[in-house]
C-alpha positions in Angstrom: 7.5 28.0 1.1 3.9 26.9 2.6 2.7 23.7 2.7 1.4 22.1 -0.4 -1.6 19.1 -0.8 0.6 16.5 -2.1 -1.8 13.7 -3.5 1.0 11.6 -5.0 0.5 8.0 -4.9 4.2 7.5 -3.5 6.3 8.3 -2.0 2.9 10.4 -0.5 2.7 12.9 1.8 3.6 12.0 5.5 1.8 13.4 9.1 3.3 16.8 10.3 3.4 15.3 13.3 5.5 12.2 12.1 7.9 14.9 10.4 8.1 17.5 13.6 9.1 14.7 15.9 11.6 13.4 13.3 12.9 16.9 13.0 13.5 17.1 16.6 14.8 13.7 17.2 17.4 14.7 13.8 20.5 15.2 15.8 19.7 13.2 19.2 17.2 10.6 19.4 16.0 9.2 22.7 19.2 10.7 24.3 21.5 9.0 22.2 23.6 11.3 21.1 23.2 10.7 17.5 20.9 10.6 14.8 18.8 7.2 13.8 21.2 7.7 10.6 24.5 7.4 12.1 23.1 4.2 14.3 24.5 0.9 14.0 21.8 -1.5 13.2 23.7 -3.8 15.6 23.2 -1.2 18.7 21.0 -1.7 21.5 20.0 2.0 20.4 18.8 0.9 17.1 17.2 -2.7 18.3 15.1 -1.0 21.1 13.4 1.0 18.1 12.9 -1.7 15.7 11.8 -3.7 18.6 9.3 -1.0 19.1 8.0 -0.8 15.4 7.0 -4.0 15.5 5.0 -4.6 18.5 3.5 -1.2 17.5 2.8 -2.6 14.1 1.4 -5.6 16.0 -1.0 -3.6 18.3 -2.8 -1.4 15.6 -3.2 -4.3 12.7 -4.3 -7.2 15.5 -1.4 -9.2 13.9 -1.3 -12.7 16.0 1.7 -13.8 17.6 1.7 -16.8 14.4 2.9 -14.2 12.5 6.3 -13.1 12.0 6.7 -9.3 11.2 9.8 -8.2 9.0 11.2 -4.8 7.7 12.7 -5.6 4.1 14.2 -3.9 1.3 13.7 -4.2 -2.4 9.8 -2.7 -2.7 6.8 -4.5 -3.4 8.3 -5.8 -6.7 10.8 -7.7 -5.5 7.5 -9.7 -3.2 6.2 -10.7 -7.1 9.5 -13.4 -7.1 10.2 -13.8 -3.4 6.5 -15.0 -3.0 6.5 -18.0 -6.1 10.3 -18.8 -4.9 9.5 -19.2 -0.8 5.4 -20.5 -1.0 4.9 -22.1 -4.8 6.9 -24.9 -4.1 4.7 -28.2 -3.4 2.9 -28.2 -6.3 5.1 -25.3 -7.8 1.3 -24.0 -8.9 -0.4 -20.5 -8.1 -4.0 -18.7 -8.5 -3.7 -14.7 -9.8 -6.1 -12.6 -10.0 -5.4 -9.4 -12.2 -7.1 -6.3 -11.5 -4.3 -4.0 -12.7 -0.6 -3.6 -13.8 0.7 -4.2 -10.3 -1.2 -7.8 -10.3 0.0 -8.0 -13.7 3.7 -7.7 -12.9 3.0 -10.5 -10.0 2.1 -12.9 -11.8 4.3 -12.3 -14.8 7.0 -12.8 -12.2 5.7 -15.6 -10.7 5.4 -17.4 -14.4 9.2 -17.5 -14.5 9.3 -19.8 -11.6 5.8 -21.7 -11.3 2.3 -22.6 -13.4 0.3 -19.8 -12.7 -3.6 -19.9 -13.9 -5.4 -16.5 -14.3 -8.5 -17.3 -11.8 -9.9 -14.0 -13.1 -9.2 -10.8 -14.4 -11.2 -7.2 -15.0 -8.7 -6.2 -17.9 -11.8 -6.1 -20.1 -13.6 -3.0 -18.9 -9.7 -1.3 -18.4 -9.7 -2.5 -14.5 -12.4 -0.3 -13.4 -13.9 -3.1 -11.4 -13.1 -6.3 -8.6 -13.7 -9.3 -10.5 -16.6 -11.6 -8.9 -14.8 -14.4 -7.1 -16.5 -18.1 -5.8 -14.8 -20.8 -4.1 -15.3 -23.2 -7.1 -12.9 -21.1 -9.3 -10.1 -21.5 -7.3 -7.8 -24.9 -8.5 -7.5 -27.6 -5.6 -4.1 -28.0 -6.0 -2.7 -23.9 -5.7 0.1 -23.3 -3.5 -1.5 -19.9 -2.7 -3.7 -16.9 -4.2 -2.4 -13.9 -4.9 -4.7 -10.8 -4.9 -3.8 -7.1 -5.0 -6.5 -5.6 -2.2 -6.3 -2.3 -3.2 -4.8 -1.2 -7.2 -3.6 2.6 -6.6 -3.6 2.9 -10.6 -7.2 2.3 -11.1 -8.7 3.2 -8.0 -10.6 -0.1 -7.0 -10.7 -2.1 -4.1 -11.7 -5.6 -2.9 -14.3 -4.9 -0.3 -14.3 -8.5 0.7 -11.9 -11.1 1.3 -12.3 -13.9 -1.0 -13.3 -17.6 -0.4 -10.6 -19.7 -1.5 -8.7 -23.0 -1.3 -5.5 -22.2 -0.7 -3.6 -19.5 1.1 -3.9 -15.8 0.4 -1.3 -13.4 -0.4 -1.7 -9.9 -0.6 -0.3 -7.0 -1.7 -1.3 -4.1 0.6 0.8 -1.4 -0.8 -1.8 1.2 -1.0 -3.7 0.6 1.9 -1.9 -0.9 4.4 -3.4 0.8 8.4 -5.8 2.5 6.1 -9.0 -0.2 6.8 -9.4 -3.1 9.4 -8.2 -6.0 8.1 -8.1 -9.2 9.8 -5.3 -11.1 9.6 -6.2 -14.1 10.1 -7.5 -14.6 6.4 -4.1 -14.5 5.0 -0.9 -16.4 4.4 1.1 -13.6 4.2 0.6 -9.2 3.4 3.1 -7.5 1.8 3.4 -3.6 1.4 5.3 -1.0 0.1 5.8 1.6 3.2 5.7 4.7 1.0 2.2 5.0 0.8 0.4 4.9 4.4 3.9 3.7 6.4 6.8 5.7 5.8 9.2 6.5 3.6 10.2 4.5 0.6 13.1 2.0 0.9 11.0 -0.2 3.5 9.2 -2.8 2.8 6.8 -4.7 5.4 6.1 -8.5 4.8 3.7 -10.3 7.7 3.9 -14.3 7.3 2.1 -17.0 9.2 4.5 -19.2 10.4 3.3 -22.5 8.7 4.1 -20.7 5.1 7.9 -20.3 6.2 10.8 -22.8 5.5 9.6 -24.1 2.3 11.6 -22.6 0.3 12.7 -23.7 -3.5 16.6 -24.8 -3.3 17.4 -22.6 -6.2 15.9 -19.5 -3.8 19.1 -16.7 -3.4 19.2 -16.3 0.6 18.6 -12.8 0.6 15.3 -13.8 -0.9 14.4 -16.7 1.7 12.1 -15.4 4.1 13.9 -18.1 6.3 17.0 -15.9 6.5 15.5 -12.8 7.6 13.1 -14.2 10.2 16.1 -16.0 11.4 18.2 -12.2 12.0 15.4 -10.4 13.2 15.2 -8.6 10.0 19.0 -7.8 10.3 20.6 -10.6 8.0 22.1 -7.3 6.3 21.7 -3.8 6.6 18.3 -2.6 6.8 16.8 0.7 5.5 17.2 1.7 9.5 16.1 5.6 8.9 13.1 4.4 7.0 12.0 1.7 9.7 12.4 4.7 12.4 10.0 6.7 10.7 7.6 3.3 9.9 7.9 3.1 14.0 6.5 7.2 14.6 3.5 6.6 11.9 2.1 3.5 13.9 2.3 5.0 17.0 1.1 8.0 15.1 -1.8 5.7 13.9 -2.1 4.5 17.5 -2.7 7.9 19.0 -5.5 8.8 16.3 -7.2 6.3 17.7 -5.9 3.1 15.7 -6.6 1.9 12.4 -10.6 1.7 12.9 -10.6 5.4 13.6 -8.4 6.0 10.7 -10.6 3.9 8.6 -13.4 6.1 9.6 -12.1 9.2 8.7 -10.7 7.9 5.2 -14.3 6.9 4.4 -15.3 10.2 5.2 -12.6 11.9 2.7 -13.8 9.3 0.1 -17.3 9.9 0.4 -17.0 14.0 0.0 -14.9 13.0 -3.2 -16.8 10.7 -4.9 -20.3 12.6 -4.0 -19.0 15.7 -5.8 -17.3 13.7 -9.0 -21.3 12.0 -9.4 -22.5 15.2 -8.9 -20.3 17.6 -11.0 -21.2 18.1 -14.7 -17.0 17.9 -15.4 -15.2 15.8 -13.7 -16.2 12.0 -13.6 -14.9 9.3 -12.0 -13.5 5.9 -13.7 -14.5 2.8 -11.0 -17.4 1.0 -10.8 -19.0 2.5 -7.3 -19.2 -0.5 -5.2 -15.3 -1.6 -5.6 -14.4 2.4 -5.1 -11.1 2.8 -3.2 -10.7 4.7 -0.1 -7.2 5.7 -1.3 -7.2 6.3 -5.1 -9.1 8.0 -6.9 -8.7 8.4 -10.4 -11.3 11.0 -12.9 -11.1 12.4 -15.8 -13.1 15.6 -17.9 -13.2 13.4 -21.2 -10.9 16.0 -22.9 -7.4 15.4 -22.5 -6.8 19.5 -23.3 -8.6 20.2 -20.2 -7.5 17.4 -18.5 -3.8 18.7 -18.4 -5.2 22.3 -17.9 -6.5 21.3 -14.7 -3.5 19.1 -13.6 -1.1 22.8 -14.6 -3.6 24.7 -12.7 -4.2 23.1 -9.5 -0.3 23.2 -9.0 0.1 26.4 -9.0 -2.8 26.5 -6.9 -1.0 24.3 -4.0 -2.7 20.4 -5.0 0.8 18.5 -6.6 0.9 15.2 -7.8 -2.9 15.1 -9.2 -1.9 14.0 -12.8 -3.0 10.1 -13.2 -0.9 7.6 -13.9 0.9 7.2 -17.5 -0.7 3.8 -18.4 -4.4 5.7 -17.9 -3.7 9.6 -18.0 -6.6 12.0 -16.5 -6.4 12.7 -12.8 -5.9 10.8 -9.6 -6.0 12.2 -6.0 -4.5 9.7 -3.5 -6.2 10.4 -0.5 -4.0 8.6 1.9 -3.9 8.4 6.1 -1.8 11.5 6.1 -3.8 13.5 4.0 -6.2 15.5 6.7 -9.7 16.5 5.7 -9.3 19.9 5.0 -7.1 18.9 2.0 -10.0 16.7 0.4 -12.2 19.9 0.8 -9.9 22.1 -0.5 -9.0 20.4 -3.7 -13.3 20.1 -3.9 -13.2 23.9 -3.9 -10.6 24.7 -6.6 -12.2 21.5 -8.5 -15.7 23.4 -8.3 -14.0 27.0 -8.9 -12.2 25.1 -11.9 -15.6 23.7 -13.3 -17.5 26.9 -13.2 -14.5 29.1 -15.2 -14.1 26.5 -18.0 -17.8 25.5 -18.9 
């Protein structure tokens, strides 16, 4: 079986590269004898390339030496308590701003453990848009903000960091090494690997070291950032297959030219997508332009018969995982780092072939 475009918005499509080196390294990696697999986390094997995962990481984001870097299990979701238990705990009181159901569940989460006020939300035009944020919204007294930069549902994006009082925390799930970011302006970034870094199973949380050891008393240790800064990300087990291949995108990233060339070439795929959904006379898009994201894209027909006809038909045409999302139906082509330019053209093609046998 060929190749298909996979534009599922994760576990997504990884580099050919990433996946022929992993293939050769299956059996014997770096002369080992064994495969990543069969390593013991506790080997000098394994620690040389978690070691090198991390300074890799390091190098391509610009992360300063202030931060600690770990490799954790449990997804995203399991950030939405680990943040309120580890950073809401002086003044057990958080800013949220919703701009989707991932932000949703965050703060839901975070309710069970701290006072949480809604700074702002974009629930009332369906999340299609990036709230407009100011300084003066923000309460004096927050432990931290939490924003989602990038909602792979609804396709929008913050464009901008936010002013705010307190520290930010972000969720970076969808487009983590996708855009420069400087990380200076945060707290902490949290992501989901299986999107733009790896497989799923790893998790990547980057904390400045003056939001660690505060802890609440009640926080279970393998939720306590503390613990696994303290064992190097090794407290227990870690997903050690999945961090391996984390370690071959960045220096996959790193070879492309590092995350301002891939940044480049993601605004290019972007731009050829949304130029043909303003253009076409079918398909529309659902975001408000200017908070467009460079990873999701969501559009619909407005006829949910045709919708689904489309979704059956570009399948069997080679584009999988182009039906939306449950919560918002229509279509949605993630168009993450590993998805090469000639896969945004193609699905262009069929979508204009698709447009001109159904009018």
């Amino acid at each position: 079986m060929s190749r298909v475009y996979n534009f599922s918005a994760g576990p997504s499509m990884l580099p050919i590269e990433v996946l022929e080196r992993a293939q050769k390294e299956m059996l014997d990696c770096n002369g080992s004898g064994q495969s990543v697999m069969e390593m013991s986390h506790r080997s000098k094997e394994y620690q040389a390339i978690i070691d090198k995962t991390e300074a890799t990481l390091r190098k391509i984001m610009g992360i300063p030496e202030n931060y600690k870097v770990l490799f954790l299990q449990g997804g995203a979701s399991t950030q939405f308590a680990m943040v309120p238990l580890n950073f809401g705990t002086k003044n057990k009181k958080a800013d949220y701003v919703t701009t989707g159901v991932w932000s949703k569940k965050a703060m839901a989460e975070a309710k069970r453990y701290i006072t949480v006020n809604e700074v702002a939300s974009s629930a009332d035009k369906t999340f299609s848009y990036i709230p407009e944020l100011d300084k003066s919204m923000f309460s004096d007294d927050a432990d931290y903000v939490h924003i989602t930069y990038n909602n792979t549902i609804y396709g929008t994006r913050y464009t901008s960091v936010p002013e705010t009082k307190a520290p930010i925390v972000a969720d970076m799930s969808s487009m983590i090494c996708s855009e420069v970011v400087d990380v200076n302006k945060f707290g902490m970034i949290y992501a989901g690997a299986q999107k733009n870094m790896g497989p799923a199973g790893v998790t990547i949380v980057i904390v400045r070291d003056d939001m660690i050891g505060q802890a609440n008393e009640i926080t279970p240790t393998m939720l306590n950032y503390t613990t696994h800064i303290e064992n190097g990300s090794m407290f227990n087990t870690p997903p050690t297959y999945g961090i391996y291949i984390c370690g071959l995108i960045c220096e996959w990233i790193d070879g492309m030219g590092g995350v301002a060339a891939m940044q480049k070439v993601n605004e290019e795929k972007a731009k050829m997508l949304y130029e043909y959904l303003d253009n076409s006379s079918m398909f529309k898009g659902t975001v408000v332009p200017k908070d467009r994201s460079l990873m999701n894209v969501p559009f619909i027909t407005g006829n949910d018969e045709l919708d689904a006809k489309f979704v059956a038909e570009s399948k069997a045409a080679g584009f999988v995982n182009i039906k939306g999302h449950r919560s918002v139906g229509g279509m949605r082509a993630s168009i993450y780092n590993a998805m090469p330019i000639e896969g945004v053209k193609a699905l262009i093609d069929f979508m204009k072939k698709f447009e001109m046998e159904n009018k």
